[in-house]
N, C-alpha and C positions, 0 to 999 in steps of 0.2 A: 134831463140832467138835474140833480140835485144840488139845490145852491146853499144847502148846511143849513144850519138852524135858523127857524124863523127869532126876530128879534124876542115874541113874547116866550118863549122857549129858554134862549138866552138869558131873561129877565129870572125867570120860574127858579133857572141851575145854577143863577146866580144869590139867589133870594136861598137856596137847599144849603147851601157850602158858606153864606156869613152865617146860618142858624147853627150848619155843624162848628164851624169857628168859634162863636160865643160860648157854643158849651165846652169845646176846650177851654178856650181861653178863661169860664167860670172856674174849672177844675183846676185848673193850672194858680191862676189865682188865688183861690183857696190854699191849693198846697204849699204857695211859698208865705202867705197869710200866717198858718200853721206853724213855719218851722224859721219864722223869722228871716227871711228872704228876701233883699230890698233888691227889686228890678221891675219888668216892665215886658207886659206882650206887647208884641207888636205883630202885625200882618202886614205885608209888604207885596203889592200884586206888580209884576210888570216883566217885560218880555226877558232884561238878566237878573232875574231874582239875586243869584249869588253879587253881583254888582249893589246892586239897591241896595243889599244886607251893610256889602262895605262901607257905603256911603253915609248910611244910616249910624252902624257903631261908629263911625269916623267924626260924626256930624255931634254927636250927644258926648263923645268921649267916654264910650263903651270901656268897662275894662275885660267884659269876660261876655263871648257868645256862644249860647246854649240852645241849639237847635235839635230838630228829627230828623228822620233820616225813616225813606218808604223803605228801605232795602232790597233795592235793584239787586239783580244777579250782575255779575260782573260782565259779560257780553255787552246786556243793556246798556249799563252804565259804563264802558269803555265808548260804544258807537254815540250813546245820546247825551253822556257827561251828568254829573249830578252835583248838583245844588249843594250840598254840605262838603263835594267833595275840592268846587273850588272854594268856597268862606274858607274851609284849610286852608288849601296854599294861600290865599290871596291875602288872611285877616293878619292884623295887626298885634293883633290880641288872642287871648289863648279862646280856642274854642272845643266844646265840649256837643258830639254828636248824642244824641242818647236815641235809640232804638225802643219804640212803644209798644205797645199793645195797643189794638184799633178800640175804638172808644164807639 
């Protein structure tokens, strides 16, 4: 029986995805750098991301959240819910999903 990933595995895939993170997060930065754009990445890990988000804009007094969005088909994301789909309903604040190109 397989008992999932050993820890240093774990350690490896988690070391892959902050390195893919910083380089959005350099891009990103940049572009609002560029066009005069006063805000703030953030990365938020934990088991209700959509939660964290609201607590987060709630917490700073957010006025506007500006997320991605993987682009589930709809089946998927009816049975497994998605992340940008509750920040809609739930936020406070106007939120703006925007659909990327993989980086």
């Amino acid at each position: 029986m397989d008992g999932g990933p050993s820890p240093k595995h774990c350690q490896e895939l988690m070391a892959k995805e902050d390195s893919k993170v910083k380089e959005i997060e350099n891009k990103y930065r940049k572009l609002m750098a560029e066009n005069n754009i006063i805000g703030d990445f953030i990365v938020l890990r934990g088991k209700d991301a959509w939660h964290d988000i609201i607590q987060y804009q709630e917490k700073v007094n957010g006025i506007m959240i500006v997320m991605g969005t993987r682009g589930q088909n709809t089946l998927r994301r009816t049975f497994m819910g998605s992340v940008s789909d509750s920040v809609v309903h739930h936020a406070s604040c106007p939120v703006l999903v925007c659909c990327h190109p993989k980086i």
